[in-house]
Structures are given as structure tokens and as C-alpha cells.
C-alpha positions, 0 to 999 in steps of 0.5 A: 620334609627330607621325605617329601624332596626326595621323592620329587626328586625321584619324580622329576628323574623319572619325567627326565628319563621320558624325554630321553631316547629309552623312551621311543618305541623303535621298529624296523621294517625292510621294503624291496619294491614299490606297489606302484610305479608311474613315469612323470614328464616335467613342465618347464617354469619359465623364469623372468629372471637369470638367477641361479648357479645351484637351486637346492631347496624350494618352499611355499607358504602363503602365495609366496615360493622361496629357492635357496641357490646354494652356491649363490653369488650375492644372495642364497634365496630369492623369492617369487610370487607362487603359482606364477613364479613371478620373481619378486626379491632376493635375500640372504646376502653372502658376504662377510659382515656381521649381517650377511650370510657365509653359507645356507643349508635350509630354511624353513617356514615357521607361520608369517616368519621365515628361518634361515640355517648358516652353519659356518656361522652356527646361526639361526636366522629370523626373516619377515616380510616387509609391508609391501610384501614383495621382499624379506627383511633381517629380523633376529639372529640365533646363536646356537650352542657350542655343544652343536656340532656343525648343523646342516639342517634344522625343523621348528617344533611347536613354534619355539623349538628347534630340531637338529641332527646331531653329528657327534653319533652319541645320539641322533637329534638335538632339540634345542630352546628358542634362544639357540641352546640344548635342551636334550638329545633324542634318538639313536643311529640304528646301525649294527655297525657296533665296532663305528658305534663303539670306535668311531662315532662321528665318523658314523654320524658323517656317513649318516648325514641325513636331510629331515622335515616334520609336518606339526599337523600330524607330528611327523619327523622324516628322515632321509639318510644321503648315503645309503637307503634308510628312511626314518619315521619319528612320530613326536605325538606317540613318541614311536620310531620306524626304520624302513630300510631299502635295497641298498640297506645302511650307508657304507663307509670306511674311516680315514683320518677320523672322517666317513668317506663313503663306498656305497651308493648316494641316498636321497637328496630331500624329503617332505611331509605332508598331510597325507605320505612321505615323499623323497628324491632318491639316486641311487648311484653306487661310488664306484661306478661313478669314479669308474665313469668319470675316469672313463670321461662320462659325466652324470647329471647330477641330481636323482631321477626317483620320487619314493612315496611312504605312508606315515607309517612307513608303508612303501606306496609309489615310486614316480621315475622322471625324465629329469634328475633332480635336486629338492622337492615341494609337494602340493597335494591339494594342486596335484602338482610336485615342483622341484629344482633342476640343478643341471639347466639354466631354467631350473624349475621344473612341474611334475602333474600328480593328479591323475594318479591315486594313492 
């Protein structure tokens, strides 16, 4: 009998250290350029209604568009009907009790349900629709782990899990059970900085702060660092990884009191995955010049001017140049359209026509 436990206790070491991150096959590739390069004029969405102060994320699922206003006055997301964007309801009301909302980093579609991220609150939220349709009700509430530190995006994962980078540098992702608690952590910040890795660790993860998506269909996670040009490819049904480092290379930064304050260049601002490629809004502005401009009374528009394409493996595909500098992005391949948000203008909805142009 001593035997028999031992060895699965063996068994179940070993099915332990397959979930951990030894287990992901990594790969670095470097890219310069892109094959392609197309110039893309925005269609302007007129709106029925004066919403907005910071239009950060848009979402689609099922003949309904959500916008997640990041610095909204009494509600973070407001809902339209799609492709019309008809306004239909607003939700998510900020405010300080026990139901309201203190900030919203994303939200995702998980089927029928929508769910919200508050990180002030290390809250996960559950809406539905109500039977008419038109507006989202409060459905359930997530309290995350203590051991979380300050989530700033999250992924479902095969509908009862969810994916959050982890900020403590140890490692590079929490998967996390449907009621809120670790599971394991997965991944690591492929740096060569070894003195951060060694001395600094949360200040890297700061300097890595990235924006994610995952596509379930085809199990890809994406990962768009803010700093920096670095796009990483997790595929979850292989368990491979793919590094594919840009021009500006890895986020820079310098340590003060503990926190990254960055020296580089602004990454990317949002990223998505289809069926089909990786899409992501790219900036591209080095710090400095931005300092140097603003000392000089030059205000930039904020936002990116670049949509980079990737295969699913990493492969640069396209670089789409815009007339507009934008914040989040909703690709529809089937439609041939990319919609995104325009935080500088007072009608933030902008229509990119893609359909023209072949992968």
C-alpha cells in the first residue's frame, strides 16, 4: 500500500509540474518590417447620443456593440445596438456602493453573459441581458484572490476559468477558478534584463504591463506589451509560446522607489484575435520626445496611428497607417470592416473598409 501511494503521489508531481511554466515550449522570432503596408481612411459612426469622455474598448457579440468609457461619469459601458449603433442603455454605474462600479479596465463576452474587471475593487462582474433586450442587468460578483495583485485585464477560458497577468514578475499569468481563486501561475517575462529579474521584479512586471485577448476557437492568447514593442503568442491547445520582438525591442525602464518609470517608447494599446491573424494598435512615440514636445507646447493626440497584423503564429503580415490616432479595436473579418475608438473627438467611432485588401 505504501508502494502504491507513493507512486501516485509521484504521478500526480509530475501532472503538477505539466501545468507549470517548464512546460511551454518558448520561441523568439525578431521582425523589422512588414510585407505590406496600406493607408486606411476612417468612416465617421454618427451617434444619437453625446456619451463619452474616454472611449477605451469596444466589443461585439450578437447584434449588440458594448464601449467601455474609461473615465466615465456615471456609467463605464454603454451599449448600441450593431452595425447601426443605435444607442440602447447604459451600465456599470460608478459610484461607491456596494453595487456600483470604482473603475473598469475591460470586459469580455463569455456567450449570452458579459463580464466586467474593476480593479479598485478586485472584482469580477457577471451581467445578462434583460428580457427586452436592450440593457444589462447585475447578475454576480467575483471576488478575486488576495494573492492577485492589482488586475488590470483578464481573458475567459474555457468558460469557467479566467486568465490574469500577474504583476508580481514571479511569473507572467494567473489562471484563476470561477469563484475568484489561484489555480497556478503560468509563463515568464522573457527579458534578458537579469539584474530586474533578480532585484526588481515588480517593477518589471509594471514595465511589462500588457493588454491581452484569447480566441477559444483556435486557443490563442496574444499579448501586446504597452511599453516597448513585444507581442507574445501563447498557443494553450500546444502549450508553445512565441516571442516576436519589433524594432523598439523590450520595454525600458528605470526603477525609482521601487516602481518602473519608463524611458522608451509607448507600445501598443490593444490587441485581438481572430480566427484568422493578430491584430494591434501601435504608437510608437519615444518618452522623450513627448516630454521635449510638451515642454516645447506641442500637444500630440493621443492614441496610435498603426494597425500591425500577425499571423497566428507570429508571422508579420500587414501594417494598416490611419488618418486617425486611435485607442481600442474590433476587428470583423466576416464584414471586412475594423471599428475603433477615437478618444480625441467628440464622435469617437470610427470605420475602417479592410475588404479590399487581401492577407
Amino acid at each position: 500500500m505504501l508502494r502504491i501511494a507513493y507512486i501516485i503521489s509521484v504521478i500526480s508531481i509530475l501532472l503538477f509540474i505539466s501545468c507549470t511554466p517548464e512546460s511551454i515550449d518558448s520561441s523568439k522570432k525578431a521582425y523589422t518590417d512588414f510585407p505590406q503596408e496600406q493607408e486606411l481612411k476612417a468612416r465617421t459612426i454618427r451617434l444619437d447620443t453625446a456619451l463619452f469622455r474616454y472611449p477605451s474598448r469596444l466589443h461585439v457579440r450578437d447584434g449588440k456593440a458594448v464601449v467601455l468609457d474609461l473615465h466615465g461619469t456615471d456609467y463605464f459601458f454603454h451599449t448600441f445596438s450593431y452595425p447601426d449603433f443605435r444607442y440602447l442603455s447604459s451600465f456599470g454605474r460608478r459610484g461607491d456602493a456596494p453595487q456600483d462600479m470604482l473603475s473598469a479596465e475591460n470586459f469580455r463576452w463569455n456567450g449570452a453573459f458579459l463580464w466586467t474587471l474593476d480593479s479598485n475593487k478586485s472584482e469580477l462582474t457577471r451581467f445578462g441581458f434583460a428580457l427586452s433586450g436592450d440593457s444589462l442587468l447585475r447578475q454576480e460578483a467575483v471576488n478575486l484572490d488576495k494573492d492577485i495583485l492589482r488586475a488590470l485585464d483578464f481573458v475567459m477560458c474555457e468558460d469557467s476559468t479566467f486568465i490574469i497577468p500577474d504583476y508580481s514578475g514571479d511569473s507572467r499569468f494567473c489562471k484563476v477558478c470561477r469563484d475568484g481563486k489561484l489555480m497556478h501561475k503560468f509563463g515568464v517575462i522573457p527579458t534578458v534584463n537579469e539584474d530586474a529579474l533578480q532585484n526588481a521584479r515588480p517593477a518589471l512586471a509594471q514595465a511589462w504591463r500588457s493588454f491581452i485577448d484569447y480566441n477559444p476557437r483556435n486557443g490563442i492568447l496574444a499579448v501586446a506589451t504597452q511599453l516597448g514593442e513585444v507581442l507574445e503568442i501563447y498557443n494553450l491547445k500546444d502549450s508553445t509560446h512565441v516571442v516576436c520582438m519589433g524594432p523598439h525591442g523590450e520595454p525600458e525602464f528605470q526603477v525609482s522607489g521601487g516602481y518602473g518609470i519608463p524611458t522608451g517608447i509607448m507600445g501598443f494599446s490593444d490587441v485581438q484575435v481572430t480566427d484568422r491573424a493578430i491584430y494591434a494598435v501601435f504608437h510608437g512615440r519615444s518618452f522623450k520626445d513627448i516630454a521635449q514636445d510638451a515642454r516645447n507646447g506641442i500637444n500630440h493626440l493621443d492614441g496610435g496611428q498603426f494597425i500591425y497584423v500577425f499571423s497566428l503564429a507570429g508571422k508579420p503580415l500587414k501594417k494598416y497607417v490611419l488618418d486617425h490616432y486611435i485607442c481600442g479595436i474590433m476587428v470583423d473579418e466576416l464584414n471586412g470592416v475594423i471599428y475603433a475608438t477615437d478618444v480625441n473627438r467628440d464622435e469617437p467611432i470610427l470605420e475602417f473598409d479592410i475588404s479590399c485588401f487581401e492577407m
